[in-house]
N, C-alpha and C positions, 0 to 999 in steps of 0.2 A: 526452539527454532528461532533462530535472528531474523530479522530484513534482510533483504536479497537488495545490494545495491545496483543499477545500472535501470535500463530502459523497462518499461513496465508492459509484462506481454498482452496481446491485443488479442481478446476472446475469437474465434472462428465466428460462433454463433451470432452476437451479436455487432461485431466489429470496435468493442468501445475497451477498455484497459477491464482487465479482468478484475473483477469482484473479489475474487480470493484475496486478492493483494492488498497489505499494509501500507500505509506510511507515515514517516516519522510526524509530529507536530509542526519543522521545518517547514517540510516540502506538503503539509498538507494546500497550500493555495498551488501548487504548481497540477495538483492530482485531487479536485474538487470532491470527485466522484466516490474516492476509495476510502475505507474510517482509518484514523487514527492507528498507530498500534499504541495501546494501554501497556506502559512499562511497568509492574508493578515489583517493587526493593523485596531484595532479601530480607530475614531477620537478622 
């Protein structure tokens, strides 16, 4: 499963960008909250 590019959807429950969601090492200062996605290489 890749990253899903565009706006990051906003939990019901709590109102804040959903937990589930990844992001790149880029845009991690834009999306504080959310980890990293861990790319790890083929052999």
């Amino acid at each position: 499963m890749s990253i899903k590019t565009g706006p990051k959807p906003i939990a019901e429950s709590t109102g804040k960008e959903d937990k589930r969601q990844r992001v790149t090492p880029e845009n991690k200062p834009k999306h504080p909250g959310l980890k990293e996605h861990d790319h790890k290489k083929g052999k």
